[in-house]
C-alpha positions as CSV (number, residue, x, y, z in Angstrom):
1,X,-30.8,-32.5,0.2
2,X,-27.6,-33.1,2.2
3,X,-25.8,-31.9,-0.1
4,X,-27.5,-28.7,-0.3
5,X,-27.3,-28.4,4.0
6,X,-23.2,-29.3,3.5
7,X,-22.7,-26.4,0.8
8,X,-25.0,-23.6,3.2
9,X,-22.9,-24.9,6.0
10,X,-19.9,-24.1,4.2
11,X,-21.0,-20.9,2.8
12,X,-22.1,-19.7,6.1
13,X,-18.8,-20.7,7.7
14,X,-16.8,-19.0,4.7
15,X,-18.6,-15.5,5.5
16,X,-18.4,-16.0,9.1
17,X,-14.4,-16.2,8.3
18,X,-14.5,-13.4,5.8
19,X,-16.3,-10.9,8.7
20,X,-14.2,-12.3,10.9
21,X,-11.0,-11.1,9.3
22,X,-12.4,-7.9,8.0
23,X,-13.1,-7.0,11.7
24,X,-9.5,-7.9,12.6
25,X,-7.9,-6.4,10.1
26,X,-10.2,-2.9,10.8
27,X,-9.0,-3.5,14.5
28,X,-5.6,-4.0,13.6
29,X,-5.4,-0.7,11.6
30,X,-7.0,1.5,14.9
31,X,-4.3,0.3,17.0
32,X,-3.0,3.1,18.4
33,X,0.5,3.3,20.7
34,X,0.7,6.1,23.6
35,X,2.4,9.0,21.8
36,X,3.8,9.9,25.4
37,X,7.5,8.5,24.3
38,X,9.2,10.8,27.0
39,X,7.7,8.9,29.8
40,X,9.6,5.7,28.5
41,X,12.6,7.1,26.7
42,X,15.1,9.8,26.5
43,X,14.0,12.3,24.1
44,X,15.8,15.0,21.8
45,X,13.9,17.3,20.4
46,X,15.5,18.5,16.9
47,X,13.1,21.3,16.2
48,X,13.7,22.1,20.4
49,X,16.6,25.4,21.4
50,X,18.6,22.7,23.1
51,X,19.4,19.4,20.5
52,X,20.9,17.5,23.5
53,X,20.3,15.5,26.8
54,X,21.5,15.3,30.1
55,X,24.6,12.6,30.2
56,X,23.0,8.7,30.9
57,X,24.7,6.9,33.7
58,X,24.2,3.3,32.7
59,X,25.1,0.3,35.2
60,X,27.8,-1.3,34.0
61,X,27.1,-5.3,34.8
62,X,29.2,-6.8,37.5
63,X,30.9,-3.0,38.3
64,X,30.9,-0.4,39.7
65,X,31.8,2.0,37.6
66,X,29.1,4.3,35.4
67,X,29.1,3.7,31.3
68,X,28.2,8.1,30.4
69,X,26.5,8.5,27.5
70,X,26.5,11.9,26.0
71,X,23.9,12.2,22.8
72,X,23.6,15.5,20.8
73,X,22.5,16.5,17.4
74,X,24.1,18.6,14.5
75,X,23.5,22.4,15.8
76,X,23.0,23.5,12.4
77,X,19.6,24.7,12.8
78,X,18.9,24.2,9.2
79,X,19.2,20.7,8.7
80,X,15.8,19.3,10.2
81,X,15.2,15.7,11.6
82,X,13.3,14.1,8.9
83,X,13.1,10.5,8.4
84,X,13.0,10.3,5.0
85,X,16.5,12.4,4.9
86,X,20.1,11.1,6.0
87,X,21.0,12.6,9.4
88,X,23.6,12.6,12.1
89,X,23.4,11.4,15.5
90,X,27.1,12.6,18.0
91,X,27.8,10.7,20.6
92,X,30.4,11.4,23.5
93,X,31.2,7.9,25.7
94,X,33.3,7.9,29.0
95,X,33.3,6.2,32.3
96,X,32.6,7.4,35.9
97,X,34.0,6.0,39.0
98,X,36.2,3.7,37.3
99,X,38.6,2.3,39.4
100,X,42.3,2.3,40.0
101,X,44.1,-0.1,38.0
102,X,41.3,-0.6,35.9
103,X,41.8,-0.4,31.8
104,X,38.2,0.2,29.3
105,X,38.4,-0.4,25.8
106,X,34.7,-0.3,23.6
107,X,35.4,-3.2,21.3
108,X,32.4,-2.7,19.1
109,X,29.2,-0.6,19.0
110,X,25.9,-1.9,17.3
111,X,23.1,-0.1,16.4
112,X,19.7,-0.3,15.5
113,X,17.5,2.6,13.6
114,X,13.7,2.5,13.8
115,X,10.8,4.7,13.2
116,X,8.2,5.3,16.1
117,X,4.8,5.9,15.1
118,X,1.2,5.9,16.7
119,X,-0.1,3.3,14.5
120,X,0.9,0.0,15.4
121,X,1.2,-1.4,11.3
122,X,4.0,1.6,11.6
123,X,6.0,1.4,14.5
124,X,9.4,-0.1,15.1
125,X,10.3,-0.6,11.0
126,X,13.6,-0.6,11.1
127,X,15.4,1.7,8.8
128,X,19.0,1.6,9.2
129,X,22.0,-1.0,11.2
130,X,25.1,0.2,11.7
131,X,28.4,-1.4,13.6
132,X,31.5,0.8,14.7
133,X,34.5,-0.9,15.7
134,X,38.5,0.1,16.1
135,X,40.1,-1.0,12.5
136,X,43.9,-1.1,13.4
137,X,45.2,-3.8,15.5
138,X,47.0,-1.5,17.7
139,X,44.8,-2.1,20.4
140,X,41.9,-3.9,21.7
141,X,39.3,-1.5,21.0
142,X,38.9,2.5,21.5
143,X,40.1,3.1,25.2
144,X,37.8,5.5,27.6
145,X,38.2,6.7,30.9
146,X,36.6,9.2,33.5
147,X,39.5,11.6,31.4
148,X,39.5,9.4,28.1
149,X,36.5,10.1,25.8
150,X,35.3,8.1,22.9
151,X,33.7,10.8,20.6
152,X,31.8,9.1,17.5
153,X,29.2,10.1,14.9
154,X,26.2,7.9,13.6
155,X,25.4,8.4,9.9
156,X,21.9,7.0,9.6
157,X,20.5,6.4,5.9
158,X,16.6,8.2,5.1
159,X,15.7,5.4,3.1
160,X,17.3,2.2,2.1
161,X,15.8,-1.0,0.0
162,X,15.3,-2.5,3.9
163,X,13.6,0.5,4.8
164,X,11.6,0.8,2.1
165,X,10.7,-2.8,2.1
166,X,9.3,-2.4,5.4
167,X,7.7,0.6,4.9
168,X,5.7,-1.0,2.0
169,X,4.3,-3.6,4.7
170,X,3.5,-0.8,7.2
171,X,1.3,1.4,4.5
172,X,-0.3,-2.1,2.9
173,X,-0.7,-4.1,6.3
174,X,0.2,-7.6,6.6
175,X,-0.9,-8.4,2.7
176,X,0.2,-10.5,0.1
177,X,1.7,-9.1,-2.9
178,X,5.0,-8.0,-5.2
179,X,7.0,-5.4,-2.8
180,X,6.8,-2.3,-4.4
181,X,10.1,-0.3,-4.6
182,X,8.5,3.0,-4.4
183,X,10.4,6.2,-2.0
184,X,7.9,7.0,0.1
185,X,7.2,11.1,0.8
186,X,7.9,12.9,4.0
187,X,4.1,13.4,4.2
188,X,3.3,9.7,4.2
189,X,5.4,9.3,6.7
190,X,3.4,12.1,8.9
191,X,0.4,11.2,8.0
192,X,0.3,7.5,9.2
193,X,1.6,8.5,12.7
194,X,5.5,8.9,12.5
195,X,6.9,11.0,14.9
196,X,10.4,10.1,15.7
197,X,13.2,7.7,15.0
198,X,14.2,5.4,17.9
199,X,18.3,4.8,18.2
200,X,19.4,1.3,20.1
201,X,22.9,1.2,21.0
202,X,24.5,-2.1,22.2
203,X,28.0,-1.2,23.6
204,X,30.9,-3.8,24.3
205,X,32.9,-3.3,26.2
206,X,36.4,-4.8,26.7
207,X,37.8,-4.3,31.2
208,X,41.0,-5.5,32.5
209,X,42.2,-5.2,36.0
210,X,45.6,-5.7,36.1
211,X,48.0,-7.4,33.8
212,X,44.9,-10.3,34.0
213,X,43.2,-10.8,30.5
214,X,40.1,-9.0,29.2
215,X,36.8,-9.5,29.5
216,X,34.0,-8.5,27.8
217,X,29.9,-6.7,28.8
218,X,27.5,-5.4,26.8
219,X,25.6,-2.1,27.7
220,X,22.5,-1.2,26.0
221,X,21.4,2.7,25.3
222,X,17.9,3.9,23.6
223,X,17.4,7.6,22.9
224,X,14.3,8.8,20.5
225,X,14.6,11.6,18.3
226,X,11.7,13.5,17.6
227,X,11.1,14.6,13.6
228,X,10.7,17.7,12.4
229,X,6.4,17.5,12.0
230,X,6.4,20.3,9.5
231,X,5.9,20.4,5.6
232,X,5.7,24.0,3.8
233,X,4.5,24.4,0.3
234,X,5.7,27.2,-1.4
235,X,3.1,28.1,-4.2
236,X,4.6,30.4,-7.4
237,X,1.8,33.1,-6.6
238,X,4.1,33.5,-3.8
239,X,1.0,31.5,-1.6
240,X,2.9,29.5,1.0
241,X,1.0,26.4,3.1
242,X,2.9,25.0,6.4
243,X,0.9,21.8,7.9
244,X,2.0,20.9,11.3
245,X,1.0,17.6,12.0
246,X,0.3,15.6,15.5
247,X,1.8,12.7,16.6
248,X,-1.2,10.8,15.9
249,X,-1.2,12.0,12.3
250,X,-3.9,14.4,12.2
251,X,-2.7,17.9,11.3
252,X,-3.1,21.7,11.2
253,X,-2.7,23.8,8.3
254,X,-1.7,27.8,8.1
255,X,-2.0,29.5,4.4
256,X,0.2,32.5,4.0
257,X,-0.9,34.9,1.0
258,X,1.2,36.5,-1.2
259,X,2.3,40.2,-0.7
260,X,-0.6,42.5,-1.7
261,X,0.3,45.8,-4.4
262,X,-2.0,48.7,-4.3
263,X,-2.6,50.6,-6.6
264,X,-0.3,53.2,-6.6
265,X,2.1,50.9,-6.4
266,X,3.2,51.1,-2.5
267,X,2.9,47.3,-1.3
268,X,2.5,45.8,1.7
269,X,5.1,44.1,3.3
270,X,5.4,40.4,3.6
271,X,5.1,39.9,7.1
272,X,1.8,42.9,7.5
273,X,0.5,40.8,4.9
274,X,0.9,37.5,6.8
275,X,-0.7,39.1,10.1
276,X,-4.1,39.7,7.8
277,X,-4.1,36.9,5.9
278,X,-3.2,33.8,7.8
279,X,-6.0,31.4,8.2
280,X,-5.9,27.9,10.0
281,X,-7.6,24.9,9.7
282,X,-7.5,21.6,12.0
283,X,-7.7,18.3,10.1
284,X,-8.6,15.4,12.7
């Protein structure tokens, strides 16, 4: 009879456990971020009429001097932000206020690629790390000024075995398993609550004053980049489907028929077409 009380026990305690984790894990999943990124960050808007921000003015530890930051994108207005895609990130770096008889060489740049998403099991993968440094020995690093600019060009990689790696975790949750080497779709991404890339900078920085030796800070930078949240199908019928989606991943979808023929062959043009036969649907 004890026995039997020690295996109910046990059973009971095993479901217990079992709710238990099905609850967190449900909880887990509904985390959901604020999607309100501008109030914490500087943010670009690629699909936005001006694909740059103001100049930051970063303390400099121990100076006085201003680190400037200038962050743009390609102005190519048909190369969209995606995160699945390569992209470019320019960069313009100079000082303000720096003083007289004082020299400013960036000895290395680090930098850190990762998506931001609504969804907690999404945000912050990392997708790319990059380092940028002077290769000659010529000089200690690439020199700036209030009149000397450091001008440089981030390349960041849409999907790499890291990335992809850690994208399998965010779609699967915290599971056990074989990683799955699969490319995951623009879509995906858009549909689990990605909305932009996040770019963290770590600049060193090489001063002198004087014929005295160098010595070295670091200054951080973060900028966000905000995707391009649209995906158009084009259909052979000439159909077309554009789905905007929300930074929560919820979306809305406009259908675009065809051009119409009458019958005495006159048609309809495209966009007279469009204006009758556009029909939108919210998906929450």
């Amino acid at each position: 009879m004890s026995n039997l009380n020690v295996t109910r026990k046990f059973l009971a305690l095993l479901l217990s456990g079992s709710m238990a984790l099905s609850m967190t894990a449900c909880e887990f999943d509904n985390v959901v971020y604020n999607t309100n990124i501008e109030s914490s960050y500087d943010v670009i808007d690629s699909q936005g009429e001006n694909v740059k921000i103001l100049p930051q003015e970063l303390d400099v530890p121990g100076e006085e001097f201003k680190l400037v930051i200038e962050y743009y994108l390609d102005e190519d207005t048909t190369k969209k932000w995606t995160i699945t895609d390569n992209k470019k990130l320019f960069t313009k770096v100079y000082t303000k206020g720096l003083p007289e008889g004082m020299k400013v060489w960036i000895d290395n740049i680090h930098t850190d690629v990762s998506i931001v998403a609504s969804k907690e099991t999404m945000n912050g993968i990392l997708q790319d790390s990059m380092d940028d440094r002077i290769h000659n020995s010529l000089m200690y690093g690439f020199p700036i000024s209030d009149s000397v600019s450091f001008y440089g060009v981030n390349v960041i990689e849409g999907q790499n075995d890291a990335f992809i790696k850690g994208s399998f975790h965010g779609f699967k949750g915290y599971s056990a398993g074989t990683i799955e080497e699969e490319r995951y779709t623009e879509k995906k991404y858009l549909e689990s609550g990605v909305f932009a890339n996040k770019i963290s900078s770590s600049y060193g920085l090489l001063i002198q004053v004087g014929e005295n030796e160098p010595y070295g800070v670091d200054v951080s930078s973060d900028v966000v980049v905000l995707a391009y949240n649209k995906i158009i199908t084009e259909y052979e019928s000439g159909r077309k489907e554009i789905r905007t989606y929300n930074r929560d991943g919820s979306y809305s979808t406009e259908v675009i028929e065809a051009v119409v023929e009458t019958t005495n062959s006159s048609s309809v043009s495209e966009s007279a077409a469009s204006k009758e036969k556009v029909k939108t649907k919210t998906n929450d």
